[in-house]
C-alpha positions as CSV (number, residue, x, y, z in Angstrom):
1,X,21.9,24.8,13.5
2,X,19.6,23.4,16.2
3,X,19.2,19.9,17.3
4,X,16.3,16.9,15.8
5,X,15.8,16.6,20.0
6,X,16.9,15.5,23.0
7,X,19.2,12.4,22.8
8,X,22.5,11.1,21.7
9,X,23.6,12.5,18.6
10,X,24.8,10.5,15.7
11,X,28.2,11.2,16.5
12,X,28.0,10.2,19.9
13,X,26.0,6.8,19.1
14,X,28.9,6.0,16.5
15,X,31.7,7.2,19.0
16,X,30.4,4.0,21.0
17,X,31.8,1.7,18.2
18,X,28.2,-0.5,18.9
19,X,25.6,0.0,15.9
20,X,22.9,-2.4,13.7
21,X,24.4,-1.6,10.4
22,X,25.1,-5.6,9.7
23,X,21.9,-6.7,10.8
24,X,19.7,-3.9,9.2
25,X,21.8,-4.8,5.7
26,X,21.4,-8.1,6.0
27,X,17.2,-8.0,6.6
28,X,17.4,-5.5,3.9
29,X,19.4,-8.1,1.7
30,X,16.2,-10.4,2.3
31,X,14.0,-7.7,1.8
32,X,15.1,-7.9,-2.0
33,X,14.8,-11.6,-2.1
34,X,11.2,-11.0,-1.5
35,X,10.3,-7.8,-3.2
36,X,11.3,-9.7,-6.2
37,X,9.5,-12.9,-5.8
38,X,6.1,-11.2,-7.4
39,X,8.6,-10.0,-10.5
40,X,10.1,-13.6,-10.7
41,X,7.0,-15.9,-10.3
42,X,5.1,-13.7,-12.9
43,X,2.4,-13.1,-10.1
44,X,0.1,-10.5,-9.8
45,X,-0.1,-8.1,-6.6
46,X,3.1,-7.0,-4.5
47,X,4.5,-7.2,-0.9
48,X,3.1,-6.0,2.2
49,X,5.5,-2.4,1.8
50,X,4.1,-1.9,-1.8
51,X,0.5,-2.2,-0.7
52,X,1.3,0.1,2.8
53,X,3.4,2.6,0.5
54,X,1.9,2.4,-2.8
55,X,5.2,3.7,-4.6
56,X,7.6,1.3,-3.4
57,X,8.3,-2.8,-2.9
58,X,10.2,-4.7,-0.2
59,X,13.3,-4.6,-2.6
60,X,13.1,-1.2,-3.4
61,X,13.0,0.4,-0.2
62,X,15.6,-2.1,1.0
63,X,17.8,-0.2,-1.7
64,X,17.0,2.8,-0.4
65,X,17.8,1.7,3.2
66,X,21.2,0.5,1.4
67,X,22.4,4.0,0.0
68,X,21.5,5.9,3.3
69,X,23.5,3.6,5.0
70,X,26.3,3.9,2.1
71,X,26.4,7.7,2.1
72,X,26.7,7.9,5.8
73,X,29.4,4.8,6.4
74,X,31.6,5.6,3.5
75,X,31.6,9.3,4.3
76,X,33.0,8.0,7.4
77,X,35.6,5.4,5.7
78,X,37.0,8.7,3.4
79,X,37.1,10.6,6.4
80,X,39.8,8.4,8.0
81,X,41.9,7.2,4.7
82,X,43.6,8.9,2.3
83,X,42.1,9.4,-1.1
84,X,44.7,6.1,-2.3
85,X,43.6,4.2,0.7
86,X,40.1,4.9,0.5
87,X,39.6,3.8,-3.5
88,X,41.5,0.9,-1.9
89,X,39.2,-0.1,0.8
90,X,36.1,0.8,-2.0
91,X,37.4,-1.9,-4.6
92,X,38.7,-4.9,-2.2
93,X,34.9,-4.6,-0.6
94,X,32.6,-4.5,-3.5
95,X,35.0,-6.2,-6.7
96,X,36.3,-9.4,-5.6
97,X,33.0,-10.9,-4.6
98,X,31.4,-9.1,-7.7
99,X,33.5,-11.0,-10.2
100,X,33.2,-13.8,-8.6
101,X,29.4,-14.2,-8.7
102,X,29.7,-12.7,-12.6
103,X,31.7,-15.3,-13.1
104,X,29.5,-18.1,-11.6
105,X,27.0,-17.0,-13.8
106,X,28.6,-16.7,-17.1
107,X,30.9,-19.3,-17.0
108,X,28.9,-22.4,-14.6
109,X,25.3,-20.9,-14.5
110,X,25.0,-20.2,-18.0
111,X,26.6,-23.0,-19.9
112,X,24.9,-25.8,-17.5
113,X,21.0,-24.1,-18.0
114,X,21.6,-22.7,-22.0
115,X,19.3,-23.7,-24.6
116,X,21.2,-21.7,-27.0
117,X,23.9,-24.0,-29.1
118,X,26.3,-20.9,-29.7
119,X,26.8,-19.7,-26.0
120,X,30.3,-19.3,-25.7
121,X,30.4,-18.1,-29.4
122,X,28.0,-15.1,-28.1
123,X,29.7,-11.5,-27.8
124,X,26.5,-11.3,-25.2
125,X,28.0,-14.3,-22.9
126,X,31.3,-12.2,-23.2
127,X,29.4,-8.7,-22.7
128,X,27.7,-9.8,-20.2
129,X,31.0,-10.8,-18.2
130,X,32.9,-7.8,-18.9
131,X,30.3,-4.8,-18.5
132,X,28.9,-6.0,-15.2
133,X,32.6,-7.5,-13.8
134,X,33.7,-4.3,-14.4
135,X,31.0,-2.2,-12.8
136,X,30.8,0.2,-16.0
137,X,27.5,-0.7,-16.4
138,X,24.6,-3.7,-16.7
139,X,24.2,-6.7,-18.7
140,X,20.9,-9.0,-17.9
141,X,20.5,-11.2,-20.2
142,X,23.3,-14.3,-21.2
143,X,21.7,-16.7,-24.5
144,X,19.4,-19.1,-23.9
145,X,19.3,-18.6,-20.4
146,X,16.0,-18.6,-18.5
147,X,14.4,-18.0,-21.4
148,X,11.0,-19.9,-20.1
149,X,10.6,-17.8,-17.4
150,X,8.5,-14.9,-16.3
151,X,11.7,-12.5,-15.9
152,X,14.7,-13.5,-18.4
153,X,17.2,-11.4,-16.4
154,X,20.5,-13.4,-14.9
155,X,20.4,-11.0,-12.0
156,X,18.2,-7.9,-11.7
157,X,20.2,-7.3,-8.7
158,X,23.2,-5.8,-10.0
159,X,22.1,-2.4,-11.5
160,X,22.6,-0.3,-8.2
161,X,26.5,-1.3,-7.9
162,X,27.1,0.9,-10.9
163,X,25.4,3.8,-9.2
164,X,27.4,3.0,-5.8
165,X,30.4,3.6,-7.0
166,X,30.0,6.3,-9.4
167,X,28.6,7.8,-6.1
168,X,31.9,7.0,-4.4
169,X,34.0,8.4,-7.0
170,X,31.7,12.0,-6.8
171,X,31.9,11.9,-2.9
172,X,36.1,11.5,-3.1
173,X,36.1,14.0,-5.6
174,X,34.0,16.1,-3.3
175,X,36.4,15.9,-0.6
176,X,38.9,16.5,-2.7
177,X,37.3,19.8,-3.3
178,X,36.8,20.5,0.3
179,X,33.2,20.3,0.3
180,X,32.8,17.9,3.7
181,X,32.5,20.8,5.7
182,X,29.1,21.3,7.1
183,X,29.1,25.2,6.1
184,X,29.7,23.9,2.6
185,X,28.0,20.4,2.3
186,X,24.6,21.9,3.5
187,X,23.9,24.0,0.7
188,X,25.7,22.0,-1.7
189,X,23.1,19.4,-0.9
190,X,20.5,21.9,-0.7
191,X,20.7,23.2,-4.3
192,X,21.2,19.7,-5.3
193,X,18.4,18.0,-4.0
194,X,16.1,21.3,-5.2
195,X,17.8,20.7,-9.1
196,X,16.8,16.7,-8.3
197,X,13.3,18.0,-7.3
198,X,13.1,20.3,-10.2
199,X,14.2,17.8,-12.7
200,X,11.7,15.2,-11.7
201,X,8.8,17.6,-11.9
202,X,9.8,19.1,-15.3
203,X,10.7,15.4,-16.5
204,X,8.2,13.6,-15.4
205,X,7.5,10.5,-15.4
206,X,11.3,9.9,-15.4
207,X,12.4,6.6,-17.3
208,X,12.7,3.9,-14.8
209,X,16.8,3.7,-15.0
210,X,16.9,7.9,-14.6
211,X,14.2,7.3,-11.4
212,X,16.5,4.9,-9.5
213,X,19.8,6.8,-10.3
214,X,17.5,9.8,-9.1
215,X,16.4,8.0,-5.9
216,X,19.9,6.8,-4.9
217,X,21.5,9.8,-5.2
218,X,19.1,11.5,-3.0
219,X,19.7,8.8,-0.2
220,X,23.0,8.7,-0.8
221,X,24.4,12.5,-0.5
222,X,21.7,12.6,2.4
223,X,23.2,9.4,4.1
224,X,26.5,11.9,4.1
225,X,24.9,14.8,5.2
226,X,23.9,13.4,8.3
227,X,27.5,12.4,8.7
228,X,28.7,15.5,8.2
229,X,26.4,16.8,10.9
230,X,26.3,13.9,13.1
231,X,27.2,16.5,15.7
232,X,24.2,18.4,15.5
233,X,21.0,15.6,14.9
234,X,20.1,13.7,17.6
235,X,18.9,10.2,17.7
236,X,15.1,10.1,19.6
237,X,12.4,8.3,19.0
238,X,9.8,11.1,18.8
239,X,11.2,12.5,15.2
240,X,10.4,8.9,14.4
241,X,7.5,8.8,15.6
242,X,6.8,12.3,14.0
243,X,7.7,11.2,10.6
244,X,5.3,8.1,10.7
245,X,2.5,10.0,11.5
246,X,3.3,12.2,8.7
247,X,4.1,9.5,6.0
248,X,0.5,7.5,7.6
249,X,-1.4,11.1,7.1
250,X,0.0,11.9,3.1
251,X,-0.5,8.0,2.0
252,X,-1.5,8.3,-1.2
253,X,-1.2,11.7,-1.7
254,X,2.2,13.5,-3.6
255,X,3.3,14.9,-0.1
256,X,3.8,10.8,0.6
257,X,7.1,11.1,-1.1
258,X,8.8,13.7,0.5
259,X,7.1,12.3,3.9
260,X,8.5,8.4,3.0
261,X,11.9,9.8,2.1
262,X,12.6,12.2,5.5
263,X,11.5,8.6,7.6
264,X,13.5,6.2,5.4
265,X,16.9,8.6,5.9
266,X,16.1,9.3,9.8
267,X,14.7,5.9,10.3
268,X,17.0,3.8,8.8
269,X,20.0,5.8,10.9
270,X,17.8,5.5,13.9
271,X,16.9,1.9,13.5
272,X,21.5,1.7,13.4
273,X,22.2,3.7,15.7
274,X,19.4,4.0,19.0
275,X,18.0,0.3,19.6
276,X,20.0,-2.2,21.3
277,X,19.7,-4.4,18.5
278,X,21.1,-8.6,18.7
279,X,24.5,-7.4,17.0
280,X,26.2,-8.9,14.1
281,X,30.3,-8.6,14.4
282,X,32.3,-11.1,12.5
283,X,30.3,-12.3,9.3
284,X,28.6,-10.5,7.0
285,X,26.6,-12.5,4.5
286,X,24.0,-9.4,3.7
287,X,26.5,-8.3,0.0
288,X,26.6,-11.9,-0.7
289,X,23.1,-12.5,0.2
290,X,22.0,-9.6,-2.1
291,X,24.6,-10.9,-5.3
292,X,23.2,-14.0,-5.1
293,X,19.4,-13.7,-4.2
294,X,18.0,-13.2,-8.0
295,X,19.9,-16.1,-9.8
296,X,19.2,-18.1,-7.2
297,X,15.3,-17.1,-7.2
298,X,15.2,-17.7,-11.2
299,X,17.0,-21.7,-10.0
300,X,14.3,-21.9,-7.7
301,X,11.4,-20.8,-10.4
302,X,13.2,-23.3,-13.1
303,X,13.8,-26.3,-10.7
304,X,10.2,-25.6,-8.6
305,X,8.2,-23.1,-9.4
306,X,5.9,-22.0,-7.4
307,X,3.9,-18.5,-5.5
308,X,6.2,-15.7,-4.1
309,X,6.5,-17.1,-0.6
310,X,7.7,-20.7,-1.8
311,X,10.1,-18.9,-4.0
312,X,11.0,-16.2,-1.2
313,X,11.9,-19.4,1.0
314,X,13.9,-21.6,-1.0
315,X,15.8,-18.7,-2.6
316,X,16.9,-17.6,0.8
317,X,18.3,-20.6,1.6
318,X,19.8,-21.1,-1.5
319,X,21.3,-17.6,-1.5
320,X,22.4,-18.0,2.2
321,X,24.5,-21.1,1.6
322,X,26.5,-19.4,-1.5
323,X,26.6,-15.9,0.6
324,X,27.9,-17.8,3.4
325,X,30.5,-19.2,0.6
326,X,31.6,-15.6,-0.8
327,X,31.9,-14.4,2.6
328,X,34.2,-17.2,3.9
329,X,36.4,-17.8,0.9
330,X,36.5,-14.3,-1.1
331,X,35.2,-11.3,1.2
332,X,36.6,-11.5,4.3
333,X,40.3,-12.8,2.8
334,X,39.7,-9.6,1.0
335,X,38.9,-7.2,4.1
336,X,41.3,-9.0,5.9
337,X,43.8,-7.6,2.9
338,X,42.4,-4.3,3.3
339,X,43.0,-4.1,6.9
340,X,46.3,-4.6,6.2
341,X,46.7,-2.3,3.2
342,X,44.8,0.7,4.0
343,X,45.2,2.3,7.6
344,X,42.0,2.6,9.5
345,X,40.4,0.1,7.4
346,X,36.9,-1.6,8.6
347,X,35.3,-4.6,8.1
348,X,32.0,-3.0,8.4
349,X,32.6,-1.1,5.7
């Protein structure tokens, strides 16, 4: 297979042990805060992305940003752990911070902001707990709670950790089967992204849920295919530069989306990977910052509402100080566990 151009390949560029990852996550994280502001504040219009794109906002390409990165990092993390090890690494990361901000919600949020006299009678204050804790699948509503609002929803947030780690489970499962070989990953990925392709076009429009699980599966398996062939791509900044030409040629046209998804995958892995980028190490608020940006947006629209940009700025900060929180006293405990349970562990992972 021949290379993107000439460069450092991915492999090379993560050999160096220096990449963006962090920061690009954590910018992302914000990037939701913002997307959702319109959706929160019940105004009308969108963010600058959704008027240059047309089919997505701030928050949702920052979600597809998200799974490129996923597919490509934890393809790495299964490569160096053992299957035990690596459903190990997967749980202490995403769980303990998970039920903790669940838990906020349901059991300080909820009780202090309830209009509803029967809250802790509810089976929804106790479904809500349990189905989303648990990452089987997503509650959004608790009783009483936010009722006045534009947007109900506790935290809109949530529905894509579901789909994260049903995707990890599939991508063990597929090394497990040997598949993360390049001579058998490529068509693997080939025929499945061609039964994706077919299955929106004979489906369409897909239901919203069915379109996002579509979506991050797509960025996901292709996040790993460029790890499994980060010996052959190459990082330059003339694909990139390629790939916005095309997407700026095909806006508004359907070739847009197959344009916008070949620059998200190679951009985002570009934008990791090439530019000497100011480098975040040690703490990394961007899983806290993204847990915590909705509810604390809906406390900002209850306590002082106001436009998407006052909402955008206040949430931030109110979501920074609990991310900052959830890193300090339940995620990095928790990777620091990791390290020492699972043998190549990573904190950036």
């Amino acid at each position: 297979m021949t290379t993107i151009s000439a460069g450092p390949t991915l492999g090379d560029a993560w050999a160096t042990g220096r990449n963006n990852f962090n920061l690009i996550r954590l910018v992302a994280a914000w990037l939701v805060i913002h997307g959702h502001a319109w959706a929160i504040t019940g105004s009308a219009g969108g963010d600058l992305v959704a008027t240059l794109t047309g089919i997505k906002f701030a928050g949702a390409l920052a979600v597809d940003m998200f799974f490129v990165i996923s597919g490509f990092l934890i393809a790495a993390s299964l490569e160096r752990n053992s299957a035990g090890g690596y459903l190990v690494a997967r749980a202490l990361r995403i769980l303990p911070a998970l039920v903790a901000c669940v838990g906020l919600s349901v059991l300080v949020l909820g009780p202090v902001l309830t209009t509803a006299p029967g809250y802790w009678r509810s089976p929804l204050t106790w479904d809500y707990l349990w189905v989303n804790a648990s990452l089987w699948s997503n509650r959004y509503f608790l009783p009483g709670v936010f009722e006045g609002l534009p947007n109900a929803a506790i935290n809109g947030s949530l529905w894509t950790l579901p789909v994260e780690a049903r995707l990890y489970l599939a991508l063990l499962g597929a090394s497990l089967l040997g598949m993360l070989a390049p001579r058998r990953y490529v068509p693997a990925w080939a025929l499945a992204m061609g039964a994706a392709c077919a299955f929106v076009l004979l489906r369409r429009p897909l239901p919203e849920h069915l379109a996002n699980y579509t979506w991050c599966t797509a960025f996901f398996i292709t996040g790993t295919l460029l790890w499994v062939l980060r010996d052959r791509v190459r990082l330059s900044p003339w694909p990139l530069l390629g790939l916005l030409a095309l997407a700026a040629a095909t806006r508004g046209t359907p070739a847009f989306v197959p344009a916008y998804f070949l620059l998200a995958c190679y951009g985002t892995l570009w934008l990791g990977l090439a530019p000497a980028l100011p480098r975040i190490r040690e703490t990394d608020l961007s899983y806290g910052l993204y847990l915590y940006g909705w509810p604390a947006a809906q406390l900002v629209q209850s306590v002082a509402p106001g436009g998407p940009w006052h909402n955008t700025l206040w949430a931030t900060l109110l979501a920074g100080g609990l991310a900052a929180i959830s890193w300090f006293a339940i995620e990095r405990p928790a990777l620091r566990l990791k390290r020492r349970l699972v043998a190549g562990g990573s904190a950036a992972t």
